[in-house]
N, C-alpha and C positions, 0 to 999 in steps of 0.2 A: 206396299200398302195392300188390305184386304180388297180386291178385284171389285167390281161392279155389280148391279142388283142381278147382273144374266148368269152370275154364277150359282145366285142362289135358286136359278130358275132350274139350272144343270142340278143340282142339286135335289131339288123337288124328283128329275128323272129316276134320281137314283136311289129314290124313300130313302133321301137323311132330310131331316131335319135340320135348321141353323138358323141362329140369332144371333149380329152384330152387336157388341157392347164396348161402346169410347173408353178412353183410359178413366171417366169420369164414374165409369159404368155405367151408362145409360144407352138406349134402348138405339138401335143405328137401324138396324136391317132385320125384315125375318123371310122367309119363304112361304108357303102354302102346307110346307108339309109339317112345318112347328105349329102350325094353327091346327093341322090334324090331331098331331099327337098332344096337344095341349089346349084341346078347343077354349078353356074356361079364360084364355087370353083374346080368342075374336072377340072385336070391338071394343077392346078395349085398351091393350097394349097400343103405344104411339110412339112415335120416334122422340125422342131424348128423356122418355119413360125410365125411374132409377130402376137400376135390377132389383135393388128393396123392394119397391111396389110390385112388381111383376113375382118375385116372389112369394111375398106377403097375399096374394089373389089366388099362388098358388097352394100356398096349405091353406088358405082358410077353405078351399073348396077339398083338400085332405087329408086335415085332422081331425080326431074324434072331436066332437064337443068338450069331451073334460079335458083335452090337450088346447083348444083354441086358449088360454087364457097366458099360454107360454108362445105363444106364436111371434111375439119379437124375438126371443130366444130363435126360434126356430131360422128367422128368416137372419141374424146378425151370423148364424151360423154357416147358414147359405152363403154368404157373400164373401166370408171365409174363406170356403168350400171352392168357391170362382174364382178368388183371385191367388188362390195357393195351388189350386188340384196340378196336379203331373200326371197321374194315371188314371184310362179311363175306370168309370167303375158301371154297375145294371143297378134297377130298381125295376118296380113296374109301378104302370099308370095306367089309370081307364084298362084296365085286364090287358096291358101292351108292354112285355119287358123290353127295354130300352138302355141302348148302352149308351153313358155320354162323357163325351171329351172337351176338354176347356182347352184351349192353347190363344198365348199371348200374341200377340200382333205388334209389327216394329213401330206404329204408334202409338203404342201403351194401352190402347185397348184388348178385348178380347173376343174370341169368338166360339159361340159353343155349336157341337153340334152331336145330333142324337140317330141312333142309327136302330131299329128296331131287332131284336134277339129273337131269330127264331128256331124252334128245337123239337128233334120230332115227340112226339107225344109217349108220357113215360105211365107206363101201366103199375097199380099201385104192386100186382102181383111180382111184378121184375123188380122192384124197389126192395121190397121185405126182405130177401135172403140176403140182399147185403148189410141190415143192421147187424149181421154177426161180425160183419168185419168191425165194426167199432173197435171193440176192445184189441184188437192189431196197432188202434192205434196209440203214439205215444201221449199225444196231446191229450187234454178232455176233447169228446165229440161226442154229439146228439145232435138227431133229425127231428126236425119241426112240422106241424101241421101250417094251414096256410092263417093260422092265426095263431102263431109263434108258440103252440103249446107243443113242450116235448111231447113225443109217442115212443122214443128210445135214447138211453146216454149210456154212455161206458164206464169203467170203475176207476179211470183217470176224472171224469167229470164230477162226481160224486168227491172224489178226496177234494180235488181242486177248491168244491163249493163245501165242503164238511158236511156234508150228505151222507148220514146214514147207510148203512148198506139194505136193510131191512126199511126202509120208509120208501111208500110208492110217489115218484114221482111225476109217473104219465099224466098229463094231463093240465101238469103247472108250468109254468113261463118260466122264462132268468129274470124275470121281472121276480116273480115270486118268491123265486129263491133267494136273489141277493137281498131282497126285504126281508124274508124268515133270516137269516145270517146279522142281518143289522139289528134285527126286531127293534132296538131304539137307536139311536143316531142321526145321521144327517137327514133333510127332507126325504121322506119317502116317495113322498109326489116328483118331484123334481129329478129322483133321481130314477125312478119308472118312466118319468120323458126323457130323459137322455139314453136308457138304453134303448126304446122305442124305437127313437132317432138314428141310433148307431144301427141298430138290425134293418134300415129302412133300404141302406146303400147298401149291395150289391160289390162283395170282396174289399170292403173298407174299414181296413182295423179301426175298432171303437176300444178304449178301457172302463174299466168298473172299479171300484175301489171295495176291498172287503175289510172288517173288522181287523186292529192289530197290523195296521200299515201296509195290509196285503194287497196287491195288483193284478188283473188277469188280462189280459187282450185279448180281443173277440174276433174272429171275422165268419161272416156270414155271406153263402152263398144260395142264391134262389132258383128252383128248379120249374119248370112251365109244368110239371103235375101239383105245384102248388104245397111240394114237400120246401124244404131249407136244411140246409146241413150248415152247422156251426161246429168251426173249432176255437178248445180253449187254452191256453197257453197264460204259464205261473212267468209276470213279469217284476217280480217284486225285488231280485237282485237288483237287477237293470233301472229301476225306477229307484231304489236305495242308494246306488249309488248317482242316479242321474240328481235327486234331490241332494244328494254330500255335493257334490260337482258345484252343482248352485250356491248350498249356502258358503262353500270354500271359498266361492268368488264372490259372492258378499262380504263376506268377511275380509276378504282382500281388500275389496272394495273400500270397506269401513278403515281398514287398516290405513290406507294408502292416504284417502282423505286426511283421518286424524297424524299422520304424518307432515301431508303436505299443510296441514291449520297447522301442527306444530312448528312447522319453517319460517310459516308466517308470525310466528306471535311470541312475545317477548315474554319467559319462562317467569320471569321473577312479579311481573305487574301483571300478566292476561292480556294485557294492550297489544296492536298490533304490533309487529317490528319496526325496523327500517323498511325492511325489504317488501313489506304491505305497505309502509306510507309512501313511498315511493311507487308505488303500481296506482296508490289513490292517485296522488299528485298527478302523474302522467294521465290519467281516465279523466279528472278534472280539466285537466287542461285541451285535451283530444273534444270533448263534448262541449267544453264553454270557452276555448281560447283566453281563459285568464283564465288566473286561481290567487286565490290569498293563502296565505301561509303565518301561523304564528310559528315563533322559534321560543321554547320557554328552558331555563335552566335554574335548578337550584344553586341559591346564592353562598357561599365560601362553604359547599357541601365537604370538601377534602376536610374541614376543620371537625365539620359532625364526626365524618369517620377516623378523626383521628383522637379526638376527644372521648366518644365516647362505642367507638367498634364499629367495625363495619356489618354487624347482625343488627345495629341499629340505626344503620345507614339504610340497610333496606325496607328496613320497617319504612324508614321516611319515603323511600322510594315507591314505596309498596301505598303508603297513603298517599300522598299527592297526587299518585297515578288514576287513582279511586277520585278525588277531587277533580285534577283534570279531567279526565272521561267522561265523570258528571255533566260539569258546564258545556264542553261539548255536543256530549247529546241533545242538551236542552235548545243547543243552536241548530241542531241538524248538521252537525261537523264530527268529523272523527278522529278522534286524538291516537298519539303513538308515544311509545317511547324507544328514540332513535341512539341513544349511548347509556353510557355510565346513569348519567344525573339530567339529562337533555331531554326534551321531549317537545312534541309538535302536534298542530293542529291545522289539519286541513278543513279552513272555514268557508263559510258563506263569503259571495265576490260584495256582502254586504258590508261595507264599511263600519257602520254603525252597529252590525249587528258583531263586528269582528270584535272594536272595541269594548261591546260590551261583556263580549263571551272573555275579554283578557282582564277587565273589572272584577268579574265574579269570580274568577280564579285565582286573583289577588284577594278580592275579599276571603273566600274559602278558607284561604291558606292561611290567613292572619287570625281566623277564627275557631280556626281548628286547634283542638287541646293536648299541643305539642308535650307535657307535661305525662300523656298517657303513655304516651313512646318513652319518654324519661323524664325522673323527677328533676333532672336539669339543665333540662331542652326545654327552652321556654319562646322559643321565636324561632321561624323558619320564614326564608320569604326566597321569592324569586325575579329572577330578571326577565320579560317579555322584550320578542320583537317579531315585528308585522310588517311584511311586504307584498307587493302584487305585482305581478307578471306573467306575463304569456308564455316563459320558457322558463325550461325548468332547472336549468344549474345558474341561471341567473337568480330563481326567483330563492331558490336556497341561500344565492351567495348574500343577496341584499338581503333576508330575514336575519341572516347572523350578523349583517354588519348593524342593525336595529338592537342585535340583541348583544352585541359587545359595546354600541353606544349607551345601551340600557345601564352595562356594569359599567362605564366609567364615569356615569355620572353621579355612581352612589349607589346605585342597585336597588332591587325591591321597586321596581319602576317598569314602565312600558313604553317605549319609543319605535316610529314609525319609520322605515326608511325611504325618504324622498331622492330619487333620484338626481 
């Protein structure tokens, strides 16, 4: 476990900074030297404070006014930022760069701590002769003023952004430019706060998206004379195929689904199978310790397909299937067809509601205009049976004994089986 408040006293010694946060993320411990380097939190931070609010106190005191109106953006990000970071990264604060590191804690909390950057003071004179080296480099790179406006980029930076060779760019942001590149497209507001936000941290690749599915990754480094050196780097392979990657495994995904629905479900009606009314059966019974079960069969079906083909056996199959499912759903039950000419409905443990949903299935069937299937198919009817029990190869065995009682006594009937 994270040691006692006297660590963060030791800590104070040693100008770091530190704030305990529970696996909940809320506010545990801080020291005296987080309230230095973050005064806008005395008095007001308190123990089991979210790190959101603490956040959230923290850009409204720095962001511009035209940024405060993305400020949940800003802070969903931070929290991001805490519960993901691995490496430290710098920013500056109140004119104080500051390096900070997040690491997890074995009870799920975490704990950050900030340690102050300091570096001997860089003369603008000693700065300037090395913008020659830019163009040495491979990447795109250009040096910043302390308010993100280039003052030199190289002729990798310019291709990267489709940047003229002949147009001056001193003086314009990457804000500028990937908005001249967009001129129409995505928010341009929205998308000037996010790289804002990316150039804010201190060695933390940020991406930009440009016109024509193109990708660049930034990182930006900040110097205590108030210059920044960013490099930029073409990540559009990398991101092409990381979006293929994705949708291959959606698509997989979809596949695998529309397979395993196909396992399930009986090709010729759309109805569940067996192998689905049997998972209902079992779910019903797991959650309500009974279940009712109709068992229903088309009645001397072998005579239809012999009489008149079995292209119009399935029609029958294919209707009835559509009638069954009906009446079902209107009970809140789910019909299947479990063989040949067989079919089942796992119903309501409502008696009355069973009997009526095996009514309107008979009626259905007796009213439906068998004559459309063939001009001499003129009657279809079927045999019903209905059982209850708490277990499931009994409650099957006693539906079918209901429903061979059904055909011996004449058929086109429904009978109950009583134990």
């Amino acid at each position: 476990m994270w040691p006692a408040s006297y660590i963060c006293d030791l800590l104070d010694s040693l100008d770091v900074a530190v704030c305990e946060f529970d696996a909940e993320h809320r506010a545990v411990r801080w020291n005296a030297r987080f309230l230095e380097f973050f005064p806008e939190h005395a008095s007001f931070i308190h123990p089991g404070e979210p790190y959101a609010d603490n956040l959230r106190r923290f850009y409204t005191f720095r962001l511009d006014p035209s940024e405060l109106p993305d400020i949940e953006r800003y802070v969903t990000e931070g929290v991001t930022r805490h519960t993901q970071q691995q490496q430290p990264f710098e920013f500056t604060h109140h004119s104080r760069t500051v390096k900070v590191a997040s690491l997890p804690l074995p009870n799920g909390g975490r704990v950050r701590m900030w340690r102050e950057v300091r570096r001997p003071d860089a003369k603008l004179s000693s700065t300037i002769p090395a913008f020659d080296l830019l163009d040495h480099i491979p990447d795109g790179a250009c040096v910043t003023d302390a308010s993100n406006r280039i003052m030199v980029a190289n002729a990798e930076f310019r291709r990267l952004y489709d940047v003229a060779s002949d147009l001056v760019i001193v003086g314009q942001t990457l804000e500028d430019i990937i908005a001249s590149a967009w001129s129409s497209g995505p928010a341009i507001g929205a998308m000037r706060a996010r790289i804002r936000a990316g150039l804010t941290y201190d060695g933390a690749p940020f991406e930009v998206e440009l016109p024509r599915n193109r990708w660049r990754r930034v990182v930006n480094r900040h110097e205590t004379d108030g210059f920044s050196y960013q490099v930029h780097a073409d990540i559009t392979d990398s991101k092409l195929q990381q979006q293929q990657l994705v949708e291959a495994r959606d698509l997989l995904r979809q596949k695998n689904e529309a397979l395993a629905e196909l396992a399930r479900t009986d090709s010729l009606t759309g109805l569940p199978n067996r192998r689905q009314f049997v998972d209902q059966l079992t779910h019903e019974l797991d959650c309500t310790g009974m279940a009712v079960l109709i068992a229903i069969d088309i009645d001397n079906f072998k005579a239809i397909n012999d009489r008149f083909g079995h292209p119009i056996g399935d029609v029958c199959i294919r209707k009835i299937g559509r009638i069954i499912d009906n009446c079902a759903k209107k009970a809140g039950a789910m019909a299947a067809r479990i063989g040949g000419e067989e079919f089942a409905i796992v119903g309501s443990k409502d008696l009355a509601t069973v009997d009526a949903t095996a009514t309107a299935v008979h009626a259905a069937v007796a009213s439906a205009d068998w004559r459309a299937v063939h001009p001499d198919l003129t009657r279809v009817t079927l045999s019903v049976g209905i059982a209850e029990d708490a277990l499931l190869e009994e409650l099957q065995i006693a539906a079918d004994r209901a429903l061979y009682r059904a055909k011996a006594q004449g058929r086109d009937r429904t009978e109950r089986f009583v134990a």
